[in-house]
N, C-alpha and C positions, 0 to 999 in steps of 0.2 A: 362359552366356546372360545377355543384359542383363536389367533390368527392363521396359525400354524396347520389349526382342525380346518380353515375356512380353506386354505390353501391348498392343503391333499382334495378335498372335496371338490376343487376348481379341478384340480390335472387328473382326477377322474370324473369330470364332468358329469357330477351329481347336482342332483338341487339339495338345498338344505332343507333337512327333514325337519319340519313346524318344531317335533318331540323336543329336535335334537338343538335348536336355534337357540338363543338369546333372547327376551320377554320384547314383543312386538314383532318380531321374524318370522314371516310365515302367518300373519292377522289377513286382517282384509284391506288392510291400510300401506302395507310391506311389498314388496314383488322379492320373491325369491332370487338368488343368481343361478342363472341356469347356464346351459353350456355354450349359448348363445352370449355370452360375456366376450366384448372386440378384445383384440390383442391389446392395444394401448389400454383399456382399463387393468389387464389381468398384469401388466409391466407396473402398473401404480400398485397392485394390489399387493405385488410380492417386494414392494418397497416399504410398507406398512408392517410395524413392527410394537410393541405397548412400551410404555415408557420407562414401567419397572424392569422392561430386557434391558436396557442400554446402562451398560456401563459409564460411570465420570470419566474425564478425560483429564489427566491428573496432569502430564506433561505438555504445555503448550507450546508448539513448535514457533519459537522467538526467531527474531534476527538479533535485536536488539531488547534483553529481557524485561518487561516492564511497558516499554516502548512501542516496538514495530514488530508484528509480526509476517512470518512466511507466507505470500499468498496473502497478504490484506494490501490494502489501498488508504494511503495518505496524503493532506498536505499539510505542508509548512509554509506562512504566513508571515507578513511584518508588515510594517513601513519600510520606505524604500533607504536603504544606508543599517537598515535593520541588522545586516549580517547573514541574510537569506542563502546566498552560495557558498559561503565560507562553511556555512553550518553544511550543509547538505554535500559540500567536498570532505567534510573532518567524517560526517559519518560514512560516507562512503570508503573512504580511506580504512577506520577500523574496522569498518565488515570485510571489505577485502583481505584485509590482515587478520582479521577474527581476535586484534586483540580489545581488550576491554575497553567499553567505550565512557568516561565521566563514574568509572566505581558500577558501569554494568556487564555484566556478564552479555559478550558477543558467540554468535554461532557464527564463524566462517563462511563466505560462498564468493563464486564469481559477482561480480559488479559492473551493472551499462551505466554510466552516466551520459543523458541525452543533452549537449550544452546549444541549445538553439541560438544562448545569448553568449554563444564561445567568441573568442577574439584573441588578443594578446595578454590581456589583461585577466582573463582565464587562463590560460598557458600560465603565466606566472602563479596562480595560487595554486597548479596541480603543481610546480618545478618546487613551491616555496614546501612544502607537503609533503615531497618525495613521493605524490602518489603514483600506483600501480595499477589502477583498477581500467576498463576500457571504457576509452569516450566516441562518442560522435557527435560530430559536430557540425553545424550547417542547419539551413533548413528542414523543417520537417511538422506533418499537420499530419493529426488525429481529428476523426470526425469527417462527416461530409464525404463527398463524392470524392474515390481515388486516394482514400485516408492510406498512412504509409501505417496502422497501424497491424493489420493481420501480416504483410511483407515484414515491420518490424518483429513479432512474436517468431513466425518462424526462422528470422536469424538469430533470437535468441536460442532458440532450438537448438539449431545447427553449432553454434557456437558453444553450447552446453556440450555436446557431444566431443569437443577438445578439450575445453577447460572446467568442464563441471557445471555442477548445477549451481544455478545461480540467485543469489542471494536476494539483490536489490538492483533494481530499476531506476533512476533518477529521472524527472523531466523537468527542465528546467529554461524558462518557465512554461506555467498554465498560458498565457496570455501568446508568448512566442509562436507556440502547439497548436492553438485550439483555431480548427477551423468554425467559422460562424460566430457568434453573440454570445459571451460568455452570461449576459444577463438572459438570455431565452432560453427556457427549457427545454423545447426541441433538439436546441444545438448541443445543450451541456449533456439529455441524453444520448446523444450521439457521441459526444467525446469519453461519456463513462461506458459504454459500450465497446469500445477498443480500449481501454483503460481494462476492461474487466477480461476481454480475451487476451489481452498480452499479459495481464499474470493469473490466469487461467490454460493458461497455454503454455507459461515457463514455470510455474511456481514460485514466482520472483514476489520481493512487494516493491510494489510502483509507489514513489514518493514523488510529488507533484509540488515544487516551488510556485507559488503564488503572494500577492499583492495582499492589504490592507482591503477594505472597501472603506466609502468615505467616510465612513461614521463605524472607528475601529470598534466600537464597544458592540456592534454586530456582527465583528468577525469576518472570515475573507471574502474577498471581493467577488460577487457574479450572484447567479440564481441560488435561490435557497439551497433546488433540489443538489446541486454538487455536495453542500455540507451533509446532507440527508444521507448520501451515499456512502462516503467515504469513511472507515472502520477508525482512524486514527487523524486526528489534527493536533496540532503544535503551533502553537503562538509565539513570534520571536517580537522583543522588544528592548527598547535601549535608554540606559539612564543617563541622564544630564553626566555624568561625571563617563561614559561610554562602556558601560558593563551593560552587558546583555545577558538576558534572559530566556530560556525558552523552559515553555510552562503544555503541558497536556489539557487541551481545552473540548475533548472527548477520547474519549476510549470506550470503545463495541465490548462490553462484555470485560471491563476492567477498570483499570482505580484512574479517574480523571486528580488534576493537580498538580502533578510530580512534576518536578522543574527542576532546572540545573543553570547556574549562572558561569557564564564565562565572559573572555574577552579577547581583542583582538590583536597579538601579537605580534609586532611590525618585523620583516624578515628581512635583509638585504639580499640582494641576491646576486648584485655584479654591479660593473659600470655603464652608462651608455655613451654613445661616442664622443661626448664632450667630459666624460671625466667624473661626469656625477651621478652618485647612487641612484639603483634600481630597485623598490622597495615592493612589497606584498605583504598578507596580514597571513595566519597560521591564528586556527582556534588556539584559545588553553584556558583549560577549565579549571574552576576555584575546586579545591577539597573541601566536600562538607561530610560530616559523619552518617546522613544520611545515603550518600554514593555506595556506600559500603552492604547496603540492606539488599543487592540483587549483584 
């Protein structure tokens, strides 16, 4: 029997006929579904579908192909001088742009960047950048009592409604953000809980700038369950001679490893009032032949 046969037999509120069942349906051991089935079960029931219905899903809705996609949840990680905002300003920059990001293929969309750790010294690497994408800046805490994050999602909303749909979310950092313990589970479920309705709510993927923990060869810092969660992590690291690294150290349903080294390009940008240079850093990525594969 289909699902399909079980379904019409529900919205004419039949029992299933022993004859007509499936081997154990209709025994003595089975209860028939009768018409007495609650609404909530019969909403599950027309959700259920056999496996050889569902088509592959050939096209995966990217942001960044290979990398980050639409509607997923990541973080990115380092030591501290690692290159953490520089990276996570350069990708924000080309998804706003939509142009290729290190030899990958970008989709376009609007762009928040959340900078909790904004200052002057942020101002200068969006000026060094020429970026364009929207920031906010100031305080602000997901998790816990009085979280800005459902008030956050619906101005993505609203803002989606002038300038599109939107691409990517930055929060920067996890630490700045996170109301509570980022080592208690409690607290970290509570912060991936507004993490999960603010790109549930926009379509966006949220990228979460985070720390080291102390012992980097276990990966970023706080309670397991965060890494458990999150669809996409990136490890940023840096070499004695200052080229950086970032490397995929999971991917949900994709090729972990893929890595791309850059470095950090010093910008001038003016004088200050005594005459002397004003400087900032701008990614720039090394060409490798494998950039070209996506």
């Amino acid at each position: 029997m289909t699902v399909d046969q079980v379904r019409q037999m529900m919205s004419a509120a039949e029992e299933i006929d022993p004859s007509r069942a499936a081997p154990g349906v209709g025994d003595k051991t089975v209860t028939p579904l009768r018409r007495g089935l609650a609404d909530h079960a019969k909403r599950l029931l027309a959700r259920i579908e056999f496996a050889g219905e569902i088509s592959p899903s050939l096209d995966r809705d990217y942001v960044i192909k290979g990398w980050i996609d639409r509607g997923g949840l990541s973080i990115v990680y380092g030591d501290a001088n690692a290159g953490k905002s520089f990276f996570a300003v350069d990708v924000a920059h080309h998804v706003h742009a939509g142009a290729t990001w290190a030899g990958c293929k970008v989709r376009r969309g609007a762009v928040l960047y959340v900078a909790a750790e904004g200052g002057a010294l942020f101002d200068n690497r969006l000026a060094a950048r020429h970026a364009n994408f929207m920031v906010l800046r100031g305080p602000i805490r997901f998790g816990g009592r009085g979280s800005d994050g459902p008030p956050l999602a619906d101005t993505v909303r609203h803002l989606a409604e002038i300038h599109g749909p939107f691409a990517l979310i930055i929060v920067d950092t996890l630490a700045r953000t996170m109301a509570g313990d980022e080592n208690t589970a409690p607290d970290v479920a509570a912060l991936l809980r507004d993490l999960d309705l603010i790109r549930e709510r926009t379509g966006a993927h949220v990228m979460v700038v985070h720390h080291n923990g102390k012992d980097a060869s276990r990966g970023a810092r706080g309670h397991s369950s965060l890494r458990a969660a999150v669809d996409t992590e990136l490890h940023l690291s840096k070499d004695e001679d200052g080229r950086r690294l970032v490397r995929v150290t999971k991917q949900r349903d994709g090729e972990t490893g893929l890595e791309r080294r850059f470095t950090l390009k010093q910008v001038q940008l003016g004088s200050d009032a005594d005459g002397d240079p004003v400087t900032t850093c701008i990614v720039q990525h090394e060409e490798r032949e494998e950039q070209r594969l996506f």
